[in-house]
C-alpha positions as CSV (number, residue, x, y, z in Angstrom):
1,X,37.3,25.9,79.3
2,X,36.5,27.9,82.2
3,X,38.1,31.3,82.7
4,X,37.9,32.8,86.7
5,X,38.7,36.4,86.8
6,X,41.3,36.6,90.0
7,X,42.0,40.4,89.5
8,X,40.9,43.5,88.1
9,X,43.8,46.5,87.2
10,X,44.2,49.5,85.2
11,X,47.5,49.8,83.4
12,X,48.9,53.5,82.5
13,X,51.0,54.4,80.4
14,X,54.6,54.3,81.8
15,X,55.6,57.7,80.6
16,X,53.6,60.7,80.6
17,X,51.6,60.9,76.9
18,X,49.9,64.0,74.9
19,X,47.1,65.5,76.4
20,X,45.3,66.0,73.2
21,X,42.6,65.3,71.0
22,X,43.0,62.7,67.9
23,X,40.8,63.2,64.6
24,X,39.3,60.5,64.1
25,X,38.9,59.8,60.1
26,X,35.7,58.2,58.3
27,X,37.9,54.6,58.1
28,X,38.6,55.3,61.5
29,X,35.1,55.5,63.0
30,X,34.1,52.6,60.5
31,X,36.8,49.8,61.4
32,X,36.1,50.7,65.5
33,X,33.2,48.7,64.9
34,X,34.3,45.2,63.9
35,X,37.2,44.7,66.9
36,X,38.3,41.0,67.5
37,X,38.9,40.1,70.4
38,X,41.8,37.2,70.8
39,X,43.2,35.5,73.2
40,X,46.8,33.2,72.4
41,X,46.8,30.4,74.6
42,X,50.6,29.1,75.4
43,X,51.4,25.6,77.2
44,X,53.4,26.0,80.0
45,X,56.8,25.3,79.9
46,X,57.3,24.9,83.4
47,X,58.8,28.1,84.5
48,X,57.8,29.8,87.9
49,X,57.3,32.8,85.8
50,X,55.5,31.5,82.7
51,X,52.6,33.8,82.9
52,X,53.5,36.3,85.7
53,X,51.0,39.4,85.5
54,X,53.5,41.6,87.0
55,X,55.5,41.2,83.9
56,X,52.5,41.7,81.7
57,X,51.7,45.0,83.2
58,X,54.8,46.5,83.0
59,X,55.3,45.3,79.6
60,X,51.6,46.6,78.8
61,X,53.0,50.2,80.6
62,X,55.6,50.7,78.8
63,X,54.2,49.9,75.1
64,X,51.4,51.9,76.1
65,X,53.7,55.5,76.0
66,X,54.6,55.3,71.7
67,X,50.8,53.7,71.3
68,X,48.7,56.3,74.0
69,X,46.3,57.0,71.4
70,X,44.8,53.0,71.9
71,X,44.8,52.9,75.3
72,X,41.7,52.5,77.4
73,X,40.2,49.4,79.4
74,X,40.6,45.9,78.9
């Protein structure tokens, strides 16, 4: 499979969030270590939207105000 990177974006939250710091605790600091990173791979379905990126970023935005603490660059 080859993957071609078309665009690069940051995504912010849709909402202003907390401008604050988060304690981090011990598990915290010890799980940040072993990230997965995965990718779900769909079949299209033929729609002239099936993977529009406009969509994803606003989607992204707007999940991004309750979850502010995990957002950061992709």
């Amino acid at each position: 499979m080859e993957i071609t990177i078309k665009e690069s974006t940051i995504v912010r939250p849709a909402e202003g969030t907390p401008k604050r710091s988060l304690w981090n605790s011990n598990l915290d600091i010890v799980m940040a270590k072993y990230h997965l990173p995965t990718i779900y791979n769909y079949k299209p379905n033929g729609s002239s939207d099936f993977f529009d990126t406009g969509r994803l970023k606003v989607a992204l935005s707007k999940i991004l105000v309750p979850f502010y603490p995990i957002a950061g660059r992709l």
